[in-house]
C-alpha positions in Angstrom: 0.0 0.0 0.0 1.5 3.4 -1.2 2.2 5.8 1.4 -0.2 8.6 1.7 1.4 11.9 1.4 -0.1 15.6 2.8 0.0 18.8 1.5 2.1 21.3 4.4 -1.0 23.3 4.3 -2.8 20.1 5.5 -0.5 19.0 8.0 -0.3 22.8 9.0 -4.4 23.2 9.7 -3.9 20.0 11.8 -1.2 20.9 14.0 -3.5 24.0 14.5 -6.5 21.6 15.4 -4.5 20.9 18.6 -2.4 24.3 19.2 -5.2 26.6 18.3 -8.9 24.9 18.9 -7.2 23.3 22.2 -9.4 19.8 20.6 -7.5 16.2 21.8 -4.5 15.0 19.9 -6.7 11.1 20.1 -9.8 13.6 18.3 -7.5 15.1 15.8 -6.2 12.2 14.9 -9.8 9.8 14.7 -11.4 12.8 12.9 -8.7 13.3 10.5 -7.6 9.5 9.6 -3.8 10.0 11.0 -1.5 8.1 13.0 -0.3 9.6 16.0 3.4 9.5 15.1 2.1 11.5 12.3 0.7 14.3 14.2 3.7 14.7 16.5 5.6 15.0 13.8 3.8 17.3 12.1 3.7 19.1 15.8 7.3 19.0 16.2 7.6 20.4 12.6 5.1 23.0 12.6 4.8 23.8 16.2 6.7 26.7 16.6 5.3 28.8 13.7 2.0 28.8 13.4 1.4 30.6 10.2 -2.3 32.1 10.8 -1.0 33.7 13.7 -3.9 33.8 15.6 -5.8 33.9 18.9 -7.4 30.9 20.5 -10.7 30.7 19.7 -13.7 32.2 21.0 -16.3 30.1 23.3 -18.9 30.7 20.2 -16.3 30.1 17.3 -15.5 26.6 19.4 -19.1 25.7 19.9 -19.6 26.8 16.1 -16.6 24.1 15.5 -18.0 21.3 17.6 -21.4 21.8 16.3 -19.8 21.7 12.2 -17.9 18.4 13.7 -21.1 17.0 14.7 -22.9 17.8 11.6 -20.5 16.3 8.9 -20.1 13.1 10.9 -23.8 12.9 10.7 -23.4 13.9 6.9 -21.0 11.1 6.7 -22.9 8.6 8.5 -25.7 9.3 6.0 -23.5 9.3 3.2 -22.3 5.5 4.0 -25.6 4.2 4.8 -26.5 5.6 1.0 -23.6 4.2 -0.3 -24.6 0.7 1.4 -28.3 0.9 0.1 -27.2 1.2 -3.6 -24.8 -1.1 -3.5 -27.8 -4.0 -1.5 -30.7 -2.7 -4.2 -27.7 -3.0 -6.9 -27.4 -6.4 -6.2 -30.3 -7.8 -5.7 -32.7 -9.3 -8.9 -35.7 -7.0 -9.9 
């Protein structure tokens, strides 16, 4: 299996999941499809300059964050079970 390989910007906005959003390192990781060892890597490279430079977020801008998180793994959820549908009604005789 090919290794995958990241754009800096992606690896960038991750490191900033954890530096910036204060979310879990396990979170990042799960909602993101890394490896640990990835992410502190990425951390260890990226860490000390962050390149957006900015503030932690606000208690609204966070629950505006947690709230998107919520909705695209529901999105997602409904996306597989779609996905599964087709494929059973695909299969089956008419």
């Amino acid at each position: 299996m090919p290794k995958k390989t990241y754009s800096i910007e992606y690896k960038q906005r991750a490191v900033d999941l954890v530096k910036v959003s204060g979310v879990k390192r396990e979170q990042v990781c799960k909602d993101l499809g890394i490896s640990m060892s990835a992410l502190n890597k990425w951390t260890t490279q990226f860490g000390s300059s962050s390149s957006s430079g900015s503030e932690p977020l606000t208690a609204s801008e966070r629950d505006e964050l947690n709230r998107l998180r919520r909705e695209t793994l529901r999105l997602q959820q409904e996306c597989d079970f779609l996905k599964k549908t087709a494929n059973y009604f695909a299969k089956s005789p008419v």
